[in-house]
Rosetta silent file (secondary structure, phi, psi, omega in degrees, C-alpha in Angstrom):
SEQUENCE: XXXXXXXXXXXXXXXXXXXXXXXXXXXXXXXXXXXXXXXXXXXXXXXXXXXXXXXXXXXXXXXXXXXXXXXXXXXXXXXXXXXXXXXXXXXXXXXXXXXXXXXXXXXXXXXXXXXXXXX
SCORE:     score description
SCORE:     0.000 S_00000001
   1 L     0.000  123.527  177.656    0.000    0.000    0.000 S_00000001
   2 L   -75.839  136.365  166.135    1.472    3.360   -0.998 S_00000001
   3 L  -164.729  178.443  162.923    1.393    5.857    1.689 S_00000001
   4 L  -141.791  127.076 -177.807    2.613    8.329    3.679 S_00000001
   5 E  -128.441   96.912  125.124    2.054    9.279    7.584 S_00000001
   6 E    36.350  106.510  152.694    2.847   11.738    8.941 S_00000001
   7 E  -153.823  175.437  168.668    4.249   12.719   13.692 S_00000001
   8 L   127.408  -25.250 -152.630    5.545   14.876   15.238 S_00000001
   9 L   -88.397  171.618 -175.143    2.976   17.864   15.307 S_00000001
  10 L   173.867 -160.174 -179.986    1.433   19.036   19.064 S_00000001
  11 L  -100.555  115.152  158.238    1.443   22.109   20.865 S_00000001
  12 E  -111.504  146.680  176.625    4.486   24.656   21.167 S_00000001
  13 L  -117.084  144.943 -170.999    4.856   27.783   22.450 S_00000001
  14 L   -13.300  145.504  166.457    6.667   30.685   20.246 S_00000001
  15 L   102.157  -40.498 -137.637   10.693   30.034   20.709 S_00000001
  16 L   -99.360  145.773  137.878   10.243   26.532   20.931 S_00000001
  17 L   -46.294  127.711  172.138   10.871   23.320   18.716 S_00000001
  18 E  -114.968  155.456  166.293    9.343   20.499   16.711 S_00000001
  19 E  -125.253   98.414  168.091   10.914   17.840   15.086 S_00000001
  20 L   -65.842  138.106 -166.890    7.897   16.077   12.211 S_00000001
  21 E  -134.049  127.435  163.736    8.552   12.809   10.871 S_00000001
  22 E  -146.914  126.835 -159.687    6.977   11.223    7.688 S_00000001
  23 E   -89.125  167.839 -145.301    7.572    7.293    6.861 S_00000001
  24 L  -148.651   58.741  152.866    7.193    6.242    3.550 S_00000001
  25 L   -97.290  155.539 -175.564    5.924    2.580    2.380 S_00000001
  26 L   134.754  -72.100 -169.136    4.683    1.346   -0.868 S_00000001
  27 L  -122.506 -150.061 -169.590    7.095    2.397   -3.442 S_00000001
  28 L   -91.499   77.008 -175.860   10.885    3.511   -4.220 S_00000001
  29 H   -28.727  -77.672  165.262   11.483    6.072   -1.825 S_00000001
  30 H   -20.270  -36.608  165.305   14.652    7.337   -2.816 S_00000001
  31 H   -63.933  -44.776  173.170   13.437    7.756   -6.089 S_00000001
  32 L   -63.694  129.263  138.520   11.265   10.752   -4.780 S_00000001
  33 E   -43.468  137.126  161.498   11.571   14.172   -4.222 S_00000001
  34 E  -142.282  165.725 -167.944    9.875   15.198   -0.876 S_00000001
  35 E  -140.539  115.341  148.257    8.009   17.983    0.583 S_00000001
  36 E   -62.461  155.734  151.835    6.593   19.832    3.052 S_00000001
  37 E  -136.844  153.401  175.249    3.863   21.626    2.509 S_00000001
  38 E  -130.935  158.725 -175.614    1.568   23.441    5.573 S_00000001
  39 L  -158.144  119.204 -164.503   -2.102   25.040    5.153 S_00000001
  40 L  -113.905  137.727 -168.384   -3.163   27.546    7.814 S_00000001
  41 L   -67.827  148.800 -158.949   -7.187   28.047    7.886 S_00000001
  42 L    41.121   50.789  144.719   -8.729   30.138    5.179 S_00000001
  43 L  -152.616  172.839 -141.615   -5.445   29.779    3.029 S_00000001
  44 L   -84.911  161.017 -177.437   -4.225   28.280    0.098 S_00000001
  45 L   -58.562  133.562 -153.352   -1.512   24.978    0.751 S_00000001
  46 E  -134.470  150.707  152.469    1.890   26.542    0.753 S_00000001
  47 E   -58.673  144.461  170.251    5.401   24.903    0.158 S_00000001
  48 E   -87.037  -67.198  169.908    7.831   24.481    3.134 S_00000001
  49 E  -164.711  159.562  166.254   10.856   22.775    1.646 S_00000001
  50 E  -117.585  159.521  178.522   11.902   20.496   -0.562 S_00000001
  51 E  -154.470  116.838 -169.517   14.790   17.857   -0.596 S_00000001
  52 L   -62.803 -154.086 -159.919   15.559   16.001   -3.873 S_00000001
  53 L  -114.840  150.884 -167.909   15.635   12.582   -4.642 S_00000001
  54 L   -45.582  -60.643 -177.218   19.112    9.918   -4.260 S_00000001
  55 L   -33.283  -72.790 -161.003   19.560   10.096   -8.132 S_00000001
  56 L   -66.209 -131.190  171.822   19.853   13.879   -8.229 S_00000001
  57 L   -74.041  113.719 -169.427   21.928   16.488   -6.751 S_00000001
  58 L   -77.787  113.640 -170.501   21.601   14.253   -3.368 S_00000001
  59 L    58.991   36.358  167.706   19.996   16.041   -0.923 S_00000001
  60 L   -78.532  127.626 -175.452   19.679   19.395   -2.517 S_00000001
  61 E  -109.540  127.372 -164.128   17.372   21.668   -0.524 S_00000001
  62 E  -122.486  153.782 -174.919   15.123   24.469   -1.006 S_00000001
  63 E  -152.855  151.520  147.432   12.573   26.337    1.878 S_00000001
  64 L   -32.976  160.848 -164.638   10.140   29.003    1.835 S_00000001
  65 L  -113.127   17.209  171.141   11.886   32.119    2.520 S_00000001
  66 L   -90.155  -25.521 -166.798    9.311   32.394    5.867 S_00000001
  67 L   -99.468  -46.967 -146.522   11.170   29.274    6.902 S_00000001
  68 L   -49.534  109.259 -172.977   14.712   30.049    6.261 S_00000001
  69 L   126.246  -75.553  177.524   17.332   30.192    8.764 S_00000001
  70 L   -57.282  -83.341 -159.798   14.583   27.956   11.192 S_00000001
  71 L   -60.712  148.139  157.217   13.370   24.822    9.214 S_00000001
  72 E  -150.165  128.243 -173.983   15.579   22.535    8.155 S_00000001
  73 E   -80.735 -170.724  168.402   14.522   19.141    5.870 S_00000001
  74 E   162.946  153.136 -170.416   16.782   16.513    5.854 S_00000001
  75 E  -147.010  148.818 -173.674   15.805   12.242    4.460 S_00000001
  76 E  -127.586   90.116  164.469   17.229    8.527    5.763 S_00000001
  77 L   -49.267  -26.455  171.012   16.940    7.062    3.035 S_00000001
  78 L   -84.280  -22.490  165.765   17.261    3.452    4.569 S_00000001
  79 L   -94.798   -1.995 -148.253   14.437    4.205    6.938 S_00000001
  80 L    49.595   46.607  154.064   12.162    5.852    4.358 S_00000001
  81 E  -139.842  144.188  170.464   11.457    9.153    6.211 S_00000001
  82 E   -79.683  160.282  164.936   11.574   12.467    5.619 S_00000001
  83 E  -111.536 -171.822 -173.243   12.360   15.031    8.850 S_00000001
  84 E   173.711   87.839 -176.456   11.132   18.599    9.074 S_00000001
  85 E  -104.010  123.646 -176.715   13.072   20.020   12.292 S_00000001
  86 E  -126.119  146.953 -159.154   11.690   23.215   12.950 S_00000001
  87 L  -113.857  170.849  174.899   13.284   25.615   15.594 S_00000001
  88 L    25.224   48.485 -174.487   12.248   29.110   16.643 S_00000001
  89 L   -71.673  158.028 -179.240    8.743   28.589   15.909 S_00000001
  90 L  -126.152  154.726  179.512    6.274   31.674   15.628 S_00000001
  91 H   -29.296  -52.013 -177.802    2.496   31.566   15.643 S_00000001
  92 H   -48.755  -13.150 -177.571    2.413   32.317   12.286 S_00000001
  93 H  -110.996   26.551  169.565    3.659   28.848   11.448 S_00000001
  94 L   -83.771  129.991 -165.262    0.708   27.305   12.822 S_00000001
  95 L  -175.557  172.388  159.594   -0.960   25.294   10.057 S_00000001
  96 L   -50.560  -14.174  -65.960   -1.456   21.573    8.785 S_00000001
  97 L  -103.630  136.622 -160.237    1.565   20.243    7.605 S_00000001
  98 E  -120.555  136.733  106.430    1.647   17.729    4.601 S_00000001
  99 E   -58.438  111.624  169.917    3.873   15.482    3.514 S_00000001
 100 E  -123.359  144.986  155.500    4.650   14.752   -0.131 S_00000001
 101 E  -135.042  173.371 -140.314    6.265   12.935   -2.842 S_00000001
 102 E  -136.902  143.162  176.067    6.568   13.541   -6.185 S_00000001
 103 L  -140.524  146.105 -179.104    8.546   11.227   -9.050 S_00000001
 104 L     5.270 -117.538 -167.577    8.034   12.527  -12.654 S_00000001
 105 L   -88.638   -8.048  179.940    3.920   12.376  -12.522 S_00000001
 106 L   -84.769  109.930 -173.925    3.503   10.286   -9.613 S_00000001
 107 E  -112.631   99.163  169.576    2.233   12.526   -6.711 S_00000001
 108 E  -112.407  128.786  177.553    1.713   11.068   -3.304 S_00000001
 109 E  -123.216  138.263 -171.844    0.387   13.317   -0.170 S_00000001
 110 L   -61.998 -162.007 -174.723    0.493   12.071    3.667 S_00000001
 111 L   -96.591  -55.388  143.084   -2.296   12.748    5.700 S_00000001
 112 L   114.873  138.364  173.427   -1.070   15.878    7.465 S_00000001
 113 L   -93.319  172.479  173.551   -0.120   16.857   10.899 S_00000001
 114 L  -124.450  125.189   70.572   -1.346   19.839   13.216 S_00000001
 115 L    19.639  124.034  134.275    0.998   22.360   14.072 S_00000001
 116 L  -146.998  144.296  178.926    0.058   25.004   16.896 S_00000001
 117 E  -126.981  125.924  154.112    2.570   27.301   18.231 S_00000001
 118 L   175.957  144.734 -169.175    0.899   29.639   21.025 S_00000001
 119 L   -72.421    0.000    0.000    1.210   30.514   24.508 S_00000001
């Protein structure tokens, strides 16, 4: 069964850290690109970061520039999970958080975590 799930998300207060975890079974992980993505109520699904796939530039990384500096992606390829360690969270980065992965047209999305950073 292809899938992806999603831990990690809770309750933080501003300053503080999460570290999100999303396993991977079904297909050839490595072969994927993965992604965060988060979606905060009444807005549209936003990227986080990306981290490419084994084949390519291995473990070339890209972030929102809201994230930068904070977030950091990072993939174990041998466990099949992606991370998403996020430091010096602010309210504003309260949202949904998705996992995805993407191989030429083949698009898979997790289930999606909750986020809340607030005091």
């Amino acid at each position: 069964q292809v899938q992806l799930v999603e831990s990690g998300g809770g309750l933080v207060q501003p300053g503080g850290s999460l570290r999100l975890s999303c396993a991977a079974s079904g297909f050839t992980f490595s072969s994927y690109a993965m992604s965060w993505y988060r979606q905060a109520p009444g807005k549209e699904r936003e990227l986080v970061a990306a981290i490419s796939s084994a084949g390519a530039n291995t473990n070339y990384a890209v972030y929102a520039d809201s994230v930068k500096g904070r977030f950091t992606i990072s993939r174990d390829n041998t466990k099949n999970t992606v991370y998403l360690q996020m430091n010096s969270l602010k309210p504003e980065d309260t949202a949904v958080y998705y996992c995805n992965a993407k191989a030429k047209k083949n698009i898979i999305w997790g289930q999606g975590t909750q986020v809340t950073v607030s005091s």
